[in-house]
N, C-alpha and C positions, 0 to 999 in steps of 0.2 A: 504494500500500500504506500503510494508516494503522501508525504504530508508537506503542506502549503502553509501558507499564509492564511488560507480560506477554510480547510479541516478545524472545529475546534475540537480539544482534547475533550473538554468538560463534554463534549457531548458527546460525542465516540462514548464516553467511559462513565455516563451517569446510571448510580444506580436505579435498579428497578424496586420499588415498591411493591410489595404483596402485601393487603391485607390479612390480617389475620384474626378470627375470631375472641374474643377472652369471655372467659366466664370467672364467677369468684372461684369454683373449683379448677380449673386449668393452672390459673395463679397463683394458686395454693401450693397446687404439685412443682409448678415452673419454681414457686420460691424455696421450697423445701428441698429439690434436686440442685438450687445451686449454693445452696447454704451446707449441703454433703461437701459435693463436689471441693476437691483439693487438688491444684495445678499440680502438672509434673516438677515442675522448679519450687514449690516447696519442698521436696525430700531435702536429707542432709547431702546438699552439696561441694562437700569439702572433697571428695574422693573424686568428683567428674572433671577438676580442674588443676593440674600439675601447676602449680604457681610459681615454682621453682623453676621450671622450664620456661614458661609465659613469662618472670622477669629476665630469665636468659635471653631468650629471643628482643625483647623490647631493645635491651643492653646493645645486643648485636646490630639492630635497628637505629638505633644512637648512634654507636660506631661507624657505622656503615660498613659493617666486616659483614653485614647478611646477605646471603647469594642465596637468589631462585633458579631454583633448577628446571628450565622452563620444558628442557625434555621429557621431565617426570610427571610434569603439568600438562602436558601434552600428551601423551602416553596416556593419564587417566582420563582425561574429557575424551577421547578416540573410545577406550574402552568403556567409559561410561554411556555416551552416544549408538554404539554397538548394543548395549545390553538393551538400551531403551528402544531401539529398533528392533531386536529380536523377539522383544515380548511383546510389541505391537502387532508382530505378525503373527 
C-alpha cells in the first residue's frame, strides 16, 4: 500500500466499536473474574532477569566494546521466517 499525503493513518486504523450488552449479573461475574485474575509479571520475578549480565551488557554498551553479530541475527529471523511459513502451510 503506497501512503501519501492524502491516506490518513487515524482512519486506516480507527477502532471498531461493538456494543455490548451489560446486565447487573454479567458485571458481577466481569468484576469478580478480574478481581481473581493475577498478571503473569506478578510472580516472583527475581529468577527471569540475570541483572548481573543486563548490567554487563549496559557497561559494554557504554564502552562501546559491544559487537552485534548480525550473522546470528540473520540466521535467526531466516529460520524464524521458515518456521512461520511452514506452519502456515
Amino acid at each position: 500500500m503506497k501512503i501519501d499525503s492524502n491516506n490518513s493513518i487515524n482512519r486506516i486504523a480507527s477502532p471498531v466499536s461493538v456494543p455490548r450488552a451489560s446486565t447487573p449479573e454479567t458485571a458481577k461475574n466481569e468484576q469478580s473474574a478480574a478481581t481473581r485474575w493475577v498478571p503473569s509479571s506478578a510472580h516472583d520475578g527475581s529468577k527471569d532477569i540475570d541483572t548481573v549480565r543486563v548490567n554487563e551488557l549496559r557497561q559494554a554498551i557504554r564502552d562501546g566494546s559491544f559487537e552485534v553479530d548480525t550473522g546470528k541475527i540473520a540466521d535467526g529471523l531466516i529460520a524464524s521466517a521458515q518456521e512461520l511459513l511452514s506452519n502456515k502451510g
